[in-house]
C-alpha positions as CSV (number, residue, x, y, z in Angstrom):
1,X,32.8,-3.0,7.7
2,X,33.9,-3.6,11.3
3,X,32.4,-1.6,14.2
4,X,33.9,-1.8,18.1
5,X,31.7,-0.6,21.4
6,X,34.0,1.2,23.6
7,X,33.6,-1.5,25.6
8,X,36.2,-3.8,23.6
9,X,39.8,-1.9,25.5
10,X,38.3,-2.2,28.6
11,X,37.4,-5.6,28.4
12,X,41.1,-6.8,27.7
13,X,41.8,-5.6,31.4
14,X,38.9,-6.6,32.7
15,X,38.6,-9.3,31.6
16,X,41.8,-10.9,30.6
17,X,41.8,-14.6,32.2
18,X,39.5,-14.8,30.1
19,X,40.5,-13.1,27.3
20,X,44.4,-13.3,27.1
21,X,45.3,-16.3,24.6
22,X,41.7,-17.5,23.9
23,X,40.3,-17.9,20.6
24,X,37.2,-16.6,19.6
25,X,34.6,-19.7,19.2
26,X,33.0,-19.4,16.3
27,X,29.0,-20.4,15.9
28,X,26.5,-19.9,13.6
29,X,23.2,-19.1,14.4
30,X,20.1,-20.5,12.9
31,X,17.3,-16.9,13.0
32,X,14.7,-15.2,11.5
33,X,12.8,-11.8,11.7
34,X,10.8,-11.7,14.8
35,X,10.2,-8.2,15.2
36,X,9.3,-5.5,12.7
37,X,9.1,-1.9,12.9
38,X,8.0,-0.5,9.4
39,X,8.7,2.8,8.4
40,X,7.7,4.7,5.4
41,X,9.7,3.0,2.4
42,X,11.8,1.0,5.0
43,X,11.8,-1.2,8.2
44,X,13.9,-2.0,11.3
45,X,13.9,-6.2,11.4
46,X,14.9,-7.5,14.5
47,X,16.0,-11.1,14.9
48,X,16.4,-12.3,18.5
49,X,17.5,-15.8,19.9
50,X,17.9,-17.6,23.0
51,X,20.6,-19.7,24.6
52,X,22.2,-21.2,27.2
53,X,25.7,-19.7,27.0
54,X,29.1,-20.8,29.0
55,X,32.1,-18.1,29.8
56,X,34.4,-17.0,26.7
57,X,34.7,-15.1,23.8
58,X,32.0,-16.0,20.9
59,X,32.0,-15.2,17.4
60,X,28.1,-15.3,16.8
61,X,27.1,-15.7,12.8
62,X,23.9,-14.3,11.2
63,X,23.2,-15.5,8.1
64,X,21.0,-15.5,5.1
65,X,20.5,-11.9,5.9
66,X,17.9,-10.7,3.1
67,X,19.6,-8.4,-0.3
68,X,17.8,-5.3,0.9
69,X,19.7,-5.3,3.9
70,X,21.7,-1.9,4.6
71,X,25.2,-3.3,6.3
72,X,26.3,-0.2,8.1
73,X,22.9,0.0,10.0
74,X,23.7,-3.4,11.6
75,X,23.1,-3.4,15.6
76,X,23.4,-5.9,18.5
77,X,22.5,-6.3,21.9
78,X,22.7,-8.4,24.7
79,X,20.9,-9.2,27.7
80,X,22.4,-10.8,30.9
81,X,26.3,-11.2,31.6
82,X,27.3,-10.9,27.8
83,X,29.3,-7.8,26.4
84,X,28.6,-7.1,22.6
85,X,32.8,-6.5,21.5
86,X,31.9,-5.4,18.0
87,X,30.4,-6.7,14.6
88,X,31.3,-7.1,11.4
89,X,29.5,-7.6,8.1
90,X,30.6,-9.7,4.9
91,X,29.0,-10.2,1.7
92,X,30.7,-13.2,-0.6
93,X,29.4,-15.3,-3.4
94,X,28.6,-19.1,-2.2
95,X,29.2,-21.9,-4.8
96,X,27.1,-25.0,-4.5
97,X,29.2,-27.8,-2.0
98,X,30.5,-31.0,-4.1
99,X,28.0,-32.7,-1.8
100,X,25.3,-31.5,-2.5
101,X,26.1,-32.0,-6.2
102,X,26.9,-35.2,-6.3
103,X,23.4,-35.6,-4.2
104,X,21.6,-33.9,-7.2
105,X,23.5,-36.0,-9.6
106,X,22.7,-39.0,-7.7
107,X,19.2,-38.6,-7.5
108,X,19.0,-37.2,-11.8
109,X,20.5,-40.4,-12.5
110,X,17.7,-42.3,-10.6
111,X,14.7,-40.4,-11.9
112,X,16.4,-41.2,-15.4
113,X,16.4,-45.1,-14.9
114,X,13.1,-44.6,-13.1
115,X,11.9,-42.8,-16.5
116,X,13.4,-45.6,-19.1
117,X,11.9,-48.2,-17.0
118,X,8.6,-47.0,-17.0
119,X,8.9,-46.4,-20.7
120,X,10.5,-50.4,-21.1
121,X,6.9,-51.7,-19.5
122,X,4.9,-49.7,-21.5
123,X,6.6,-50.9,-24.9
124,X,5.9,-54.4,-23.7
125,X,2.5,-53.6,-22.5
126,X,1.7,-52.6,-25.8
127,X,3.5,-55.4,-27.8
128,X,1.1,-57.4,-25.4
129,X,-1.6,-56.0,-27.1
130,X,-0.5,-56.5,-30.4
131,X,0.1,-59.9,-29.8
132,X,-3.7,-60.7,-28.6
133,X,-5.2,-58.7,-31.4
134,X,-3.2,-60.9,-34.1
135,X,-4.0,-63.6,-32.0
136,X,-8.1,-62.7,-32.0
137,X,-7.7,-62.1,-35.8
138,X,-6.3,-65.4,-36.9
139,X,-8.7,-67.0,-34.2
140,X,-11.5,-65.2,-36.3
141,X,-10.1,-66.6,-39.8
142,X,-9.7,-70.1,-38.8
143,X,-13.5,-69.8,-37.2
144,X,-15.1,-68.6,-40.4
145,X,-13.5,-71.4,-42.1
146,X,-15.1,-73.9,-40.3
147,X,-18.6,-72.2,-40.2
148,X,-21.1,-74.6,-41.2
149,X,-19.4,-77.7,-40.7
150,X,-20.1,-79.9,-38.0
151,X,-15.8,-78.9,-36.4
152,X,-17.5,-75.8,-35.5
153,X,-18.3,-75.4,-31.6
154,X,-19.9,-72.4,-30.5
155,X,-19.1,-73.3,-27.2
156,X,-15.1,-73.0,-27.6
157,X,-15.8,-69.9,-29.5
158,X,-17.4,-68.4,-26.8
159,X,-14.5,-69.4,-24.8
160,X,-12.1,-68.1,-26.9
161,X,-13.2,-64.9,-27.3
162,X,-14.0,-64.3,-23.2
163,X,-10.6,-65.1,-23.0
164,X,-9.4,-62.2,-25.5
165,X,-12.0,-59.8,-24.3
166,X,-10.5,-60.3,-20.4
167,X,-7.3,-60.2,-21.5
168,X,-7.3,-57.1,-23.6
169,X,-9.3,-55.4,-20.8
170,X,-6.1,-55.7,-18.7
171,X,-4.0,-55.3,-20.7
172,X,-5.5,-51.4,-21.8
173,X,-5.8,-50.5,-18.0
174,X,-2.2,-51.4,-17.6
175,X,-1.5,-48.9,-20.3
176,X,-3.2,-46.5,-19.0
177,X,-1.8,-46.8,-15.5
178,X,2.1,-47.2,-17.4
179,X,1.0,-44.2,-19.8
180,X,0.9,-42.1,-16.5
181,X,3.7,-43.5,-14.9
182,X,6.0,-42.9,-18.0
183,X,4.7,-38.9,-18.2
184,X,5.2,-38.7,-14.4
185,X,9.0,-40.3,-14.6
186,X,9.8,-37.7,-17.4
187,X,8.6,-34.8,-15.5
188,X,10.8,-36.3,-12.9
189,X,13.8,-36.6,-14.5
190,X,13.1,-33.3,-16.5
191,X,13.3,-31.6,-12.7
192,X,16.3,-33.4,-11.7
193,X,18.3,-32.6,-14.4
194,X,17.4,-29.0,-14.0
195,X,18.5,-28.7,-10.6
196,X,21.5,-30.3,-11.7
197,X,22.1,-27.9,-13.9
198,X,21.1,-25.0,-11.7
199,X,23.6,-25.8,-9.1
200,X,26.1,-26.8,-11.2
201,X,26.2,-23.1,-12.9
202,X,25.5,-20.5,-10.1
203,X,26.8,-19.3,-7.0
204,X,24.6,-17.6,-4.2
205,X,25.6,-14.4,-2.2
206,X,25.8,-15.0,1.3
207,X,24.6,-12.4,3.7
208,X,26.1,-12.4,7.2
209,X,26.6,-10.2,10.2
210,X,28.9,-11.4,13.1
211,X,29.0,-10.8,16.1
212,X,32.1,-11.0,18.7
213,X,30.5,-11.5,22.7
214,X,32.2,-11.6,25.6
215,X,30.6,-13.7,28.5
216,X,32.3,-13.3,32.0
217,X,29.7,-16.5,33.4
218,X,27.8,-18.7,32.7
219,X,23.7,-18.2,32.2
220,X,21.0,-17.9,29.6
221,X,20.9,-15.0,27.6
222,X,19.0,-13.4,24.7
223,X,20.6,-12.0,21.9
224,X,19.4,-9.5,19.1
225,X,20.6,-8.5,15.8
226,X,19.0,-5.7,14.0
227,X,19.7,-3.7,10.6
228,X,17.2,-1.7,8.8
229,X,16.0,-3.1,5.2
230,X,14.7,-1.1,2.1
231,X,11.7,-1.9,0.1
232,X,9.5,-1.7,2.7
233,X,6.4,0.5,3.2
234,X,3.1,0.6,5.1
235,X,0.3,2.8,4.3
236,X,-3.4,3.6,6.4
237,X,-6.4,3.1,5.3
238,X,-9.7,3.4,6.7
239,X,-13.0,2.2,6.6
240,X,-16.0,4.8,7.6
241,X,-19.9,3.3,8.1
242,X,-21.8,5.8,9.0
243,X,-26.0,5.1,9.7
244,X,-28.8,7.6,8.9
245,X,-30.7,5.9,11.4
246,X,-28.6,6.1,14.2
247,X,-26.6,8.6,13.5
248,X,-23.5,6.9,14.4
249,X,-20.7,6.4,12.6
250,X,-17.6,3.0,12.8
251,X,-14.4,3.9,12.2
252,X,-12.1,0.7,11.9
253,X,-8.6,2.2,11.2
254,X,-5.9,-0.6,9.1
255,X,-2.9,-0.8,7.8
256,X,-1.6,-1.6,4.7
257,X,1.8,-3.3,4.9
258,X,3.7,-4.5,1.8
259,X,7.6,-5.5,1.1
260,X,10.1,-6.5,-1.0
261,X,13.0,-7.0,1.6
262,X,13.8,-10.5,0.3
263,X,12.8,-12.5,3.5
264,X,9.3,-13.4,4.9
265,X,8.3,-12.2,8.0
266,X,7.0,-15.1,9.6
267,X,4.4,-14.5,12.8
268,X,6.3,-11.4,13.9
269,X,5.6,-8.7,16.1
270,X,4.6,-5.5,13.7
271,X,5.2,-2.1,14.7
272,X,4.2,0.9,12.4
273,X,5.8,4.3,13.0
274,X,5.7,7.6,11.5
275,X,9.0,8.4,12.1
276,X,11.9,8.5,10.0
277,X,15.1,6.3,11.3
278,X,18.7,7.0,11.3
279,X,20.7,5.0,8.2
280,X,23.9,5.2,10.6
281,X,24.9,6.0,14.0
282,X,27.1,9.2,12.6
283,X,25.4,12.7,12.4
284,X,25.3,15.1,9.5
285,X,28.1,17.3,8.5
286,X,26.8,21.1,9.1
287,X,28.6,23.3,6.3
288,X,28.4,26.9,6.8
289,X,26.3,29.4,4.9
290,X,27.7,33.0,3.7
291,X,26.4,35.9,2.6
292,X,28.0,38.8,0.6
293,X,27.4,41.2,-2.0
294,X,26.2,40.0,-5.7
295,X,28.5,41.0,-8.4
296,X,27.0,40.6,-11.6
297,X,28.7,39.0,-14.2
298,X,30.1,40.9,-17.2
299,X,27.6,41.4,-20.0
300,X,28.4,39.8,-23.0
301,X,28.9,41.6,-25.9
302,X,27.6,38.9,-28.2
303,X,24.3,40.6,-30.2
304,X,21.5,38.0,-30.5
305,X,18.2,38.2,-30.3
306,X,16.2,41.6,-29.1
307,X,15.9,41.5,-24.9
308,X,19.0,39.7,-24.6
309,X,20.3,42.8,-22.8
310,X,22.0,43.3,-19.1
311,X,18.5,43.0,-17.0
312,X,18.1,39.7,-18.9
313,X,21.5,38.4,-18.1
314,X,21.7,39.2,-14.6
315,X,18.4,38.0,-14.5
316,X,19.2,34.6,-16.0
317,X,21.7,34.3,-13.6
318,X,20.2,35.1,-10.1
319,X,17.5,32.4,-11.0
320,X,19.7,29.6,-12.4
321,X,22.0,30.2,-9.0
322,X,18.5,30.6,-6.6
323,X,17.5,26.9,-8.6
324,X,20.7,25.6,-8.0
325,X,20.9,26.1,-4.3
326,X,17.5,25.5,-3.8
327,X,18.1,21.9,-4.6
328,X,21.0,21.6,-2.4
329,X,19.3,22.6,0.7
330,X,16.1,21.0,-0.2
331,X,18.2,18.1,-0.2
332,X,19.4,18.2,3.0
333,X,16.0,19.3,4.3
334,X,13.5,16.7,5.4
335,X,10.1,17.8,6.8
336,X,8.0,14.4,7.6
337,X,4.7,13.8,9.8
338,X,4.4,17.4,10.7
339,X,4.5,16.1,14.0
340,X,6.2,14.2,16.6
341,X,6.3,10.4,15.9
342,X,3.6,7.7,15.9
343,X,3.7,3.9,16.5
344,X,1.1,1.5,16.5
345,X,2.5,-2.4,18.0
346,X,0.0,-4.7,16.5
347,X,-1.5,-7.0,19.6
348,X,-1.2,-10.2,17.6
349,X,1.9,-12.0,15.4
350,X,1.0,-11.5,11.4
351,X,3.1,-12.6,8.6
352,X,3.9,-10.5,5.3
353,X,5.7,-12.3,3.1
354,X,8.5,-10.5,0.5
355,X,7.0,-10.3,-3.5
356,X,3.5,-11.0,-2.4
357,X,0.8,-9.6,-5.1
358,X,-0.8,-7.5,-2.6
359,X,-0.8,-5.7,0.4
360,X,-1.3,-7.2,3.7
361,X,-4.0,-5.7,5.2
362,X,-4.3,-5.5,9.1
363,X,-6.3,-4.2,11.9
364,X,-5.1,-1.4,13.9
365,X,-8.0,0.1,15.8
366,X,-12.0,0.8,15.6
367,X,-14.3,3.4,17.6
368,X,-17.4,4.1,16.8
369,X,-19.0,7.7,17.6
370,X,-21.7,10.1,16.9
371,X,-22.2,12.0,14.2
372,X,-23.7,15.1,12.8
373,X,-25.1,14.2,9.2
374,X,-26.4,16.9,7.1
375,X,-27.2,17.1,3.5
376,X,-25.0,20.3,1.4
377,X,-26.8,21.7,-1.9
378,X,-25.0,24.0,-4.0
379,X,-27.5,24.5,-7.0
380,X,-25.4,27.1,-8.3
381,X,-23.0,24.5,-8.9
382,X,-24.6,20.9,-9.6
383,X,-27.9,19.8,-8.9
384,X,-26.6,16.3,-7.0
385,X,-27.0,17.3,-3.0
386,X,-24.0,16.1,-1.2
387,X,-24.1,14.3,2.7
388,X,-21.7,15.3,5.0
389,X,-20.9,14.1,8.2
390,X,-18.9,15.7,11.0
391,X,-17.8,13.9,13.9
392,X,-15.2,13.7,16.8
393,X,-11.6,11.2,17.0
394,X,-12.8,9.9,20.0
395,X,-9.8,7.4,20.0
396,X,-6.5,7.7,21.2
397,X,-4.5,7.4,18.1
398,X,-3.3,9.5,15.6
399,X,-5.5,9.2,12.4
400,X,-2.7,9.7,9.8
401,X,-3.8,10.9,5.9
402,X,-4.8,8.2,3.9
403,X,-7.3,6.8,1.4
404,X,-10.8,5.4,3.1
405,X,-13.7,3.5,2.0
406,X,-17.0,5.1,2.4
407,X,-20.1,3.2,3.7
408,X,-23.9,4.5,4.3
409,X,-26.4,2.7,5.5
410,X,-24.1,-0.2,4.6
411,X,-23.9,0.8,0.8
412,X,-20.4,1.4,-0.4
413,X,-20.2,4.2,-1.8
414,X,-16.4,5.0,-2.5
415,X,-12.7,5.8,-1.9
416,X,-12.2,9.5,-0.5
417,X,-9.0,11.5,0.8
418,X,-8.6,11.1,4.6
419,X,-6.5,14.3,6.4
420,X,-4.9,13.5,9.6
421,X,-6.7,14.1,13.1
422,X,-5.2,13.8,16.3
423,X,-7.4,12.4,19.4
424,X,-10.8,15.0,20.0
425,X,-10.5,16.3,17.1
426,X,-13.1,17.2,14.2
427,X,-13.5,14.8,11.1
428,X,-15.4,15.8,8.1
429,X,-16.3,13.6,5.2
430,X,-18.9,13.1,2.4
431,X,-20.9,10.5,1.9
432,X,-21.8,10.7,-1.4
433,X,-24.7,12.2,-3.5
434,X,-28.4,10.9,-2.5
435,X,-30.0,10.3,-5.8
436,X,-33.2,10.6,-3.9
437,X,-32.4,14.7,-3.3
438,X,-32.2,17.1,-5.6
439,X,-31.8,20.5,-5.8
440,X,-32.0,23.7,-8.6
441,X,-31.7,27.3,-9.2
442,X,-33.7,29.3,-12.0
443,X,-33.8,32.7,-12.2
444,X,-37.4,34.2,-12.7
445,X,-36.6,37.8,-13.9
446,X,-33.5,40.1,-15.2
447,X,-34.0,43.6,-15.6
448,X,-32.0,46.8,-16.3
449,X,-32.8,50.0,-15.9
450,X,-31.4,53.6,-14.7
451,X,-31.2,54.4,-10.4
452,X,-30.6,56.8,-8.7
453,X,-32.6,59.9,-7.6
454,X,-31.0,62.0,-9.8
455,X,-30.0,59.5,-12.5
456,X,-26.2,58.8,-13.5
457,X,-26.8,54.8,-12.2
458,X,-27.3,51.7,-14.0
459,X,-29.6,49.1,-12.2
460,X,-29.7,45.5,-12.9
461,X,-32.0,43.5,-11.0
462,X,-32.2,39.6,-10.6
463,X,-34.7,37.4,-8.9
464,X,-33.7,34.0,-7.9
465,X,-36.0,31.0,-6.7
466,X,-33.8,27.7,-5.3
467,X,-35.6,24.5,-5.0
468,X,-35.1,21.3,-3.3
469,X,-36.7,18.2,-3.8
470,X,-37.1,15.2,-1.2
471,X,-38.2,12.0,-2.5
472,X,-37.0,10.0,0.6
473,X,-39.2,8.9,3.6
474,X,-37.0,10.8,5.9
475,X,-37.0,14.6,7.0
476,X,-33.6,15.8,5.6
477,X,-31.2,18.6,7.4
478,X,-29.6,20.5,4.7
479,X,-27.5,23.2,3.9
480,X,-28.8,24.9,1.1
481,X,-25.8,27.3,-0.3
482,X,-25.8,29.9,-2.6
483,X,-23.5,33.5,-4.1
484,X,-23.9,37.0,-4.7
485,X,-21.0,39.0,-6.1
486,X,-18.9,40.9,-3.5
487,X,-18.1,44.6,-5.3
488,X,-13.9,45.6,-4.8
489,X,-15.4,49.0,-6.1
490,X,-17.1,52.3,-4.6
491,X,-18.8,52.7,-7.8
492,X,-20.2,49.4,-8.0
493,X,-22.7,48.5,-5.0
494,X,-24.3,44.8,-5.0
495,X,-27.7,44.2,-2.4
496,X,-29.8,41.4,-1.2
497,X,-33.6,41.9,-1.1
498,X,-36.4,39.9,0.0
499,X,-35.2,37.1,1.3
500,X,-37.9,34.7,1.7
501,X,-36.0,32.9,4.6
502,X,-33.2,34.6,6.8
503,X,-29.7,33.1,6.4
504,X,-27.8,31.1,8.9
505,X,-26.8,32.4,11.8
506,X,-24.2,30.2,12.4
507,X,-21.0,32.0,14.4
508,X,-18.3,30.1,12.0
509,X,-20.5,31.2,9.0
510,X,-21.3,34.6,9.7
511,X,-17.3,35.4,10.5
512,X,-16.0,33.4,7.8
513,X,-17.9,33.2,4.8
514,X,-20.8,35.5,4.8
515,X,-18.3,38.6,4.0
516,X,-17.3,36.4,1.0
517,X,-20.4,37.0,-0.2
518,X,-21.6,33.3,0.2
519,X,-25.0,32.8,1.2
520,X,-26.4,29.9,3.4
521,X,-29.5,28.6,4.7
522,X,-30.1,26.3,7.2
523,X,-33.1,24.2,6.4
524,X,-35.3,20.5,7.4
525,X,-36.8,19.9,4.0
526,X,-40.1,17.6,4.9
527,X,-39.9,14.2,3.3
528,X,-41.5,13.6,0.2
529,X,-41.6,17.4,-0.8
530,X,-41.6,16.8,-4.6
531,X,-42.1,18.6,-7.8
532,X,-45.0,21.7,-7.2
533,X,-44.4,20.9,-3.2
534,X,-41.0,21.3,-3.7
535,X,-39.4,23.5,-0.5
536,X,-38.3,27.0,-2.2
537,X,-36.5,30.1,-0.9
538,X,-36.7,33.5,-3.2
539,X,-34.7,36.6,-3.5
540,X,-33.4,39.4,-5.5
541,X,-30.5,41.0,-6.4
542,X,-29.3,44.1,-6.9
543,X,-26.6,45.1,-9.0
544,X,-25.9,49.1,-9.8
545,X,-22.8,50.3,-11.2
546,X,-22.9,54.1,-11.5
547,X,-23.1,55.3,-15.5
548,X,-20.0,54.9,-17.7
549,X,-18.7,52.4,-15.8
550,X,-17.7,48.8,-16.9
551,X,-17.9,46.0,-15.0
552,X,-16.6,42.6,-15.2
553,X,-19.1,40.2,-16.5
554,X,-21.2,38.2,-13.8
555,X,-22.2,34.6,-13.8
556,X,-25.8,33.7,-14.3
């Protein structure tokens, strides 16, 4: 694909001593990725040079662009008294120069006489051997022969077999040292030969992007190619410590950056972003949308199976045509981010390289913050007493959703969902369960009788006890939550009676939940409140319905 700037008519006026007759010199430019702006799924790479450039037209090469690349993203730019005239892209397949084969060839063919020389020592190392150890045993043969008699020197034997002992002691450690040499030379050779054979049977698909500059004088200028790659994606993550102690809470917020682009980036300069980048430089097409009247189609006269009538026909159809264009617009529309854009520039260089196992993890930003810690019990649920925490973005980034490590009193306690928060906003997260809280509801009593001055009502009366025990060394703040059903009837009427505590009066609570017939207590439970001194709150409910009436069944 070839691509031309306005910029290229006017510059054959312009610039036409310069211009007129000249051929294009042609360069190829050594580059790598030094600037990164991952997206979601994809990333911007930006590759920028230097040099010292004289008046002319250039043809500027890019290569080994990676496989993931997307060719009709492709942009350059140019600083200083260069014009970018246009670009162009190719992709061809590369066979391996004669050169560089005759190199590899070359070099098998030396680790191969390397690896039958190494294998020639060794044989005679070890025919060496053999030769002392025949020598030693016909030594030994002739000695015992003249054991006894007075040819026999003890002092020559000695001799002898010092001299065998040294001998075959070098001889073994040359083996040993050969022995290595001979598995070393194969391995050699066994790599050589497969090189050989590599380059000698593929080809390799070169990746390029060139770009045609004009420079009216002389002067240094920096140059920038950039083309958006897929396979590329970078995720948040947080970590969250908050302190019981303190209460504080650290908020260190990362990112998570992997890709598969098919090129490391080496020291570059990451930026993240929300948004969600252009694939070309050409807008949509807008296709109009009409309306008219629905026509049904004709009904068939087919007899099948019983409902397979007119309403079900047209019906079929109005939902098969509602899926149909539901898909096409939903195509076309992307909602992301729910939000303008974010970007975070890393402060320092880091390097993620294409393939690697796992994510590279980086720092983006910490704060750390007060925050409002409070225990929440819901015995009608689960006996396990929950700790919240509640506290303010006091940064000045956008906290995007993501996944975040939970830490209390430095004890890890898991991985939780993180929404997004914008700066001064509210965070809420749990903490966990605190094995040393506990809390439970038993009802005492259950009875059912007829109301009513007159009569014509059925009663049913509960009392409820809720219980919460504290076996830390610490005061705890708790929300202590329970429900009484909510009657959608005039014939059905549902009560509260003596409360042993009043419930919250907290605005939000009152407005919002209290009506929902969820009842709340604000409470400081005194440490070490256990078993008998466990802290309790009683009540009763009512439940009359009037006579004849039936009601849906009620949880205990």
């Amino acid at each position: 694909m070839r691509t031309f700037t306005a910029l290229l008519a006017s510059a054959v006026f312009v610039y036409s001593p310069v211009t007129l007759g000249q051929e294009a010199i042609r360069t190829e430019i050594e580059s790598s990725p030094t600037r990164v702006t991952a997206y979601r799924g994809r990333a911007w790479v930006e590759r920028t040079i230097s040099r010292q450039m004289q008046p002319g037209l250039y043809q500027l090469v890019f290569t080994e662009l990676p496989s993931s690349w997307q060719a009709d993203s492709v942009q350059a730019k140019i600083s200083g008294e260069g014009k970018v005239l246009g670009i162009d892209t190719a992709v061809h397949e590369v066979s391996t120069p004669p050169d560089s084969l005759r190199d590899l060839d070359r070099l098998m063919r030396y680790a191969r006489q390397r690896y039958r020389t190494y294998q020639d020592e060794l044989l005679v190392t070890e025919s060496s051997i053999e030769f002392i150890q025949q020598m030693m045993a016909r030594s030994g043969e002739d000695l015992s022969d003249k054991a006894g008699s007075t040819d026999f020197d003890i002092k020559a034997v000695q001799a002898q077999m010092e001299y065998f002992s040294n001998e075959l002691k070098t001889l073994y450690e040359q083996r040993s040292e050969q022995t290595l040499a001979v598995e070393a030379g194969k391995r050699d050779y066994e790599i050589a030969r497969q090189r050989l054979n590599d380059a000698g049977g593929t080809t390799q698909t070169q990746r390029e992007a060139v770009v045609e500059v004009l420079m009216t004088s002389a002067g240094p200028v920096e140059i920038t190619l950039g083309y958006l790659v897929s396979n590329a994606n970078w995720t948040p993550h947080y970590d969250v410590r908050g302190d019981l102690d303190t209460n504080k809470v650290s908020m260190e917020y990362q990112a998570q950056v992997f890709q598969k682009t098919g090129e490391d980036w080496n020291n570059v300069t990451l930026v993240l972003s929300t948004a969600r980048p252009a694939e070309a430089s050409d807008p949509p097409n807008m296709n109009p949308v009409y309306v008219d009247q629905f026509i049904p189609p004709p009904v068939s006269s087919t007899r099948g199976r019983s409902g397979a009538g007119k309403i079900g026909g047209v019906l079929s159809v109005q939902a098969d045509s509602m899926v149909e264009e539901s898909m096409y617009y939903g195509n076309d529309a992307r909602v992301g981010g729910g939000g303008p854009a974010v970007t975070f520039t890393l402060p320092r260089p880091i390097t993620v390289e294409t393939d690697a196992k796992s994510a590279q993890r980086t720092r983006i930003a910490d704060f750390e913050t007060d925050i409002d810690l409070t225990f929440v019990a819901m015995p009608v649920l689960t006996e396990d007493v929950y700790l919240r925490g509640r506290f303010r973005n006091t940064s000045d980034y956008q906290l995007l959703p993501g996944q975040a490590g939970i830490f209390i009193d430095g004890n890890y306690i898991g991985q939780s969902s993180f929404e997004s928060s914008s700066p001064g906003s509210e965070i809420e997260l749990f903490f966990g369960t605190d094995p040393a809280l506990k809390a439970t509801r038993t009802m005492l009593t259950k009875n059912t009788g007829e109301a009513g001055m007159f009569g014509g009502w059925i009663r049913t009366s509960y009392q409820f006890v809720l219980e919460i025990d504290n076996g830390s060394d610490r005061p705890a703040k708790v929300e202590l939550w329970d429900r009484r059903p909510v009657s959608r009837s005039e014939e059905i009427e549902v009560s509260v009676k003596n409360l042993s505590l009043p419930l919250s009066t907290d605005a939000r609570y009152v407005s919002a939940d209290l009506p929902r017939g969820l009842m709340r207590w604000d409470l400081t439970v005194p440490a070490n409140d256990t078993g008998q001194n466990a802290f309790s709150i009683s009540y009763d409910l009512l439940v009359e319905r009037k006579e004849g009436v039936m009601m849906t069944p009620l949880p205990d």
